[in-house]
N, C-alpha and C positions, 0 to 999 in steps of 0.2 A: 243339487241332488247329492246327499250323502251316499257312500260306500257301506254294503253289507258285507261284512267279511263273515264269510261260510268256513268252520269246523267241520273237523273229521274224527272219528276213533279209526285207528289203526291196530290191529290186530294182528298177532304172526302165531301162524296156526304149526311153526313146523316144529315138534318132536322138542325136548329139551336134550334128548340123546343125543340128536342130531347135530343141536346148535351150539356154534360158543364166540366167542369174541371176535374172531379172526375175521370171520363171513364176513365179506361185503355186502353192503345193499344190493348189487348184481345177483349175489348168491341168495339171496334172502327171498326178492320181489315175488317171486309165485308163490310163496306161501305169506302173502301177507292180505290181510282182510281189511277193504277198508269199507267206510258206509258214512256215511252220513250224520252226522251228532244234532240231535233236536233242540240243538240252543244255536244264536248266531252267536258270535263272538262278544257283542255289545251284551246280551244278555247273559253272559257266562260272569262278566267280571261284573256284572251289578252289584249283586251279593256280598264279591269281597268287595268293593270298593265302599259299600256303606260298612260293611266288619271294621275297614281300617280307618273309617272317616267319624264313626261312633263315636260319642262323649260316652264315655262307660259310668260317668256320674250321672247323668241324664238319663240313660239305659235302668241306673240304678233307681231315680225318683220314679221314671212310669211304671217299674214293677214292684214298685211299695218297698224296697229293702234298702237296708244300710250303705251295703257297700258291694263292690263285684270284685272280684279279684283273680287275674286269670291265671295265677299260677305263684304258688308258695314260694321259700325259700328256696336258696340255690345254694347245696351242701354236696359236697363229694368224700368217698369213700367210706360210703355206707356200710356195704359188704365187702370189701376191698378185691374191687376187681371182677374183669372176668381172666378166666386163666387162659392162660396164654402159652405157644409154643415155648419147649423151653424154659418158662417162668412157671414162679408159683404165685400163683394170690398171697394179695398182702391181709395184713389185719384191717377190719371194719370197725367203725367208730362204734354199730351198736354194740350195746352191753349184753352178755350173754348171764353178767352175776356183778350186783355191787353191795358193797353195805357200809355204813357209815358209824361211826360210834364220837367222841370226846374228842379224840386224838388220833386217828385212823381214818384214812378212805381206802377204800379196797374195791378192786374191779378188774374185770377179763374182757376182752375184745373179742369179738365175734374173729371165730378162725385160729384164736390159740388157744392154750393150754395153761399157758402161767397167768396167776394171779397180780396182778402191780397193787402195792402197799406203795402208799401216801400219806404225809402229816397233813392232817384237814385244814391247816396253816397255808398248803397249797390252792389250795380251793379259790378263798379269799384272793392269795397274790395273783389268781392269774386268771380270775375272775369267771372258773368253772363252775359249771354245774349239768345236773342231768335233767334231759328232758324228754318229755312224750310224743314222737310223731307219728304223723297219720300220714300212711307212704301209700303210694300211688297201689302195689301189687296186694294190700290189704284192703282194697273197696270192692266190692260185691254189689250188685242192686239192693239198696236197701239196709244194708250191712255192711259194717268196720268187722271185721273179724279177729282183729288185736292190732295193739297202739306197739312201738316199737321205743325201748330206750336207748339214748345216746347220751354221748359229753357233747357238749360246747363251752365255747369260752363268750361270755359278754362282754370281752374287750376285745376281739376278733382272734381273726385266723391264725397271727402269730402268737399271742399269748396261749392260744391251744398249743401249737409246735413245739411251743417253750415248756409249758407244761409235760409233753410228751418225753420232748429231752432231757427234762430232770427227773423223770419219771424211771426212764431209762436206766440214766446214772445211779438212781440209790439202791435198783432191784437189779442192776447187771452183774450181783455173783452167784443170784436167784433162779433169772430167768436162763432158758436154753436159749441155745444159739439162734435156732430155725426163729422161734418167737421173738429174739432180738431183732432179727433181719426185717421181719416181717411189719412189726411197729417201725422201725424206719423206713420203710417204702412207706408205710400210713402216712409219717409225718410229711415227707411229700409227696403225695399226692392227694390227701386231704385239700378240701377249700370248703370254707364257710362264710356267711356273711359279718360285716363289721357288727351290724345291729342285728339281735335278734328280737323279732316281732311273735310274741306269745299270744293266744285267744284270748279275749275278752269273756270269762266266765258269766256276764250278766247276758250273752248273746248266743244265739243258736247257728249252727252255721250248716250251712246244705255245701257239702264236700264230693265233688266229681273229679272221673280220673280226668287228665286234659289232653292224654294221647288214645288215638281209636275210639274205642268205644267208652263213651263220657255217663256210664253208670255211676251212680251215685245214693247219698245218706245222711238221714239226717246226724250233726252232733252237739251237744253240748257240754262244754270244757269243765270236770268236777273243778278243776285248781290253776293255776298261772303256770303250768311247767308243758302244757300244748304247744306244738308249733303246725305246720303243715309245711312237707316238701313238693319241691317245684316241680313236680309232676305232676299234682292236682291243681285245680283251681274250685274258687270257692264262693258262698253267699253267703253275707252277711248278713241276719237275718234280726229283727228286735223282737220277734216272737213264734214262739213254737206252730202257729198255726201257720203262718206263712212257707217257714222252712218246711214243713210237712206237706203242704198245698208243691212248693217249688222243685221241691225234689221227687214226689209223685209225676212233676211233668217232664223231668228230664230221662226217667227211667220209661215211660211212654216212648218220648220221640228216639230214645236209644234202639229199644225195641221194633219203632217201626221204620227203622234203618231196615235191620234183620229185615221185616217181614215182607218189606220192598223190595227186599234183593240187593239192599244197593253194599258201597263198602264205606268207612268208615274212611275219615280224613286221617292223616298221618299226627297230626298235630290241631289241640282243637283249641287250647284258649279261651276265650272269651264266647268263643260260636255257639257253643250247646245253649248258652243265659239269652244271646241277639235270637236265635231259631226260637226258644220259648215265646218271644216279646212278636217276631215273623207269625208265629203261627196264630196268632189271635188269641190264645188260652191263660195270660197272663189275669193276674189277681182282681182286675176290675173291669178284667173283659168277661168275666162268667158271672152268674148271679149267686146269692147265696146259700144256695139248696144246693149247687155242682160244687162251690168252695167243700162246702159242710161233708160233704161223701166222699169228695175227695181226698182231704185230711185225715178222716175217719176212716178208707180205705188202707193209707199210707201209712197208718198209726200200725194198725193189722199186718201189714206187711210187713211193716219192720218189726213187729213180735216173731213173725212166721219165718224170715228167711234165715235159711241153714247159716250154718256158721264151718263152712266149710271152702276149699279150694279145687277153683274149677281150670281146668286147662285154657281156656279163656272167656272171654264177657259174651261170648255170642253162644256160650253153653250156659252161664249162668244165666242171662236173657233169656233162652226160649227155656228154661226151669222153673223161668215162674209160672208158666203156665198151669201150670200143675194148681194153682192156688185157685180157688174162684175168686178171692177178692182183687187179682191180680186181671182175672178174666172183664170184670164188673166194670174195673177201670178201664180197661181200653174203649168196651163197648160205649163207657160214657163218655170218654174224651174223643172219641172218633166222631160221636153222635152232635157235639157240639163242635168242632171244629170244620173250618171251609177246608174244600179238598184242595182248592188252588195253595190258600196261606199256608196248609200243612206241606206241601208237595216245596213250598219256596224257602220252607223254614228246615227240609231233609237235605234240601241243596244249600244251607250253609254249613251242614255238619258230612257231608256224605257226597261220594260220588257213584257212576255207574258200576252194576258189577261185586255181586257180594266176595269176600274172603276173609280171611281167617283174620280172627282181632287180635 
């Protein structure tokens, strides 16, 4: 005879005024709420245990796309920094102003004021160049709201450093001091990858954030200079109607977190694409009249949604309401989805308990 092991949610009801680190469990015990959790323990890790047992290329054939990919590149010092006691923020790789001519690169870092002048001789040696990314805090449902530019180096993290350093050296009787300092905190603390993996412009790609709430959009890359950072993850998709169909059903199951009440996982990865394939609604699990509206929905949407910034994904969410073609959608994907498969495929993206995204 196997063992049930019984879960709990534990609750402590007392006051944040009241409470701080020191309290012991002695101190705490009356004000804690416990109850009962409606999963047993064998049933709580089901979920993650096929998440982490998944051939994500297998994942990829049953739902008709390219490839899955659950999180971009891994780049540091974007914005340089958060600030800190004490300290200032350093300089950010993005570009706030570049321009290039014969004999000239010219550019400013996000956070300073002086210009760096360069022989475009540099470029070559040390195998920079600027690129377009698509950063986690610019996805909205439905909407990229702007691409961000950066350097990197195609021969890795040190040829950038190096780059920096000589960059340095020929403008140090140009630059002020503060912006001197500043680009050398950049130089270490920047990190980037050895290879940089650019979009395939002959492909479409369905782009979700991969922390909280996993709203997402469709994009297709005008040129080679795309990348995406490792705060989103993405779908690789061989055609615009698919990306259009896949990305209409992750901004569904996003929203019917919210509408559940429930909260959002800390960290989502791969979950949002395995919850689409959970929920029954993947591409050849619908017929072709639910595909056709639903694309045709998604197309509209992504004309209609603002191009604007929201205090978070759980105010942009419930904003689409406001659309009816946003309305149309739900009632149809509700209408065809099983309540059990959708309720299995919220528990691999979400837990009890809404809060703030």
């Amino acid at each position: 005879m196997g063992w049930i092991t019984e879960l709990y949610v534990i609750k402590l009801t007392m006051s944040k005024e009241r409470y701080n680190k020191s309290l012991s469990l002695e101190d705490i015990k009356e004000y804690l709420e416990i109850r009962s959790y409606d999963k047993s323990y064998e049933d709580y890790v089901k979920l993650g245990l096929l998440y982490f047992t998944e051939n994500l290329d297998v994942l990829a054939k049953e739902l008709n796309v390219n490839e899955i990919v659950p999180m971009g590149l891994f780049i540091r010092g974007i914005y340089g920094g958060e600030k800190k006691k004490g300290e200032e923020r350093y300089a950010g790789l993005i570009l706030t102003e570049h321009s290039l001519d014969r004999e000239i690169f010219k550019f400013r870092f996000h956070n300073t004021s002086t210009t760096l002048v360069v022989p475009v001789s540099y470029l070559d040696k040390y195998g920079i160049g600027v690129y377009k990314m698509i950063y986690v805090g610019e996805i909205n449902p439905f909407k990229i709201t702007r691409y961000l530019e950066l350097i990197l180096s195609r021969r890795g993290e040190e040829a950038l450093k190096e780059f920096l350093r000589n960059a340095l050296k020929l403008n140090e009787r140009d630059i002020s001091r503060e912006d001197y300092e500043k680009i050398k905190m950049l130089i270490s603390e920047l990190q980037q990858p050895n290879t940089i993996a650019t979009l395939d412009t002959g492909k479409y790609y369905v782009v979700y954030r991969r922390v909280r709430a996993f709203t997402a959009s469709v994009f297709k890359p005008p040129d080679e200079s795309f990348i995406i950072k490792d705060e989103v993850g993405y779908i690789k998709c061989s055609n615009e109607s698919i990306a259009y169909y896949y990305v209409a059903l992750l901004n569904y199951l996003a929203f019917k977190v919210i509408e559940t009440k429930r909260s959002f996982n800390r960290t989502q990865y791969a979950r949002p694409v395995l919850a689409i394939h959970i929920s029954g609604l993947s591409w050849n699990n619908v017929g072709d009249e639910v595909r056709r509206r639903v694309i045709s929905l998604s197309k509209e949407l992504h004309r209609k949604a603002p191009n604007k910034d929201y205090p978070n994904q759980r105010v942009a969410l419930k904003d689409l309401e406001r659309y009816s073609e946003f309305k149309e959608l739900v009632e149809l994907l509700d209408s065809k989805v099983d309540r059990e498969n959708l309720d299995k495929a919220l528990d691999m993206v979400s837990g009890e308990g809404a809060e703030e995204e």
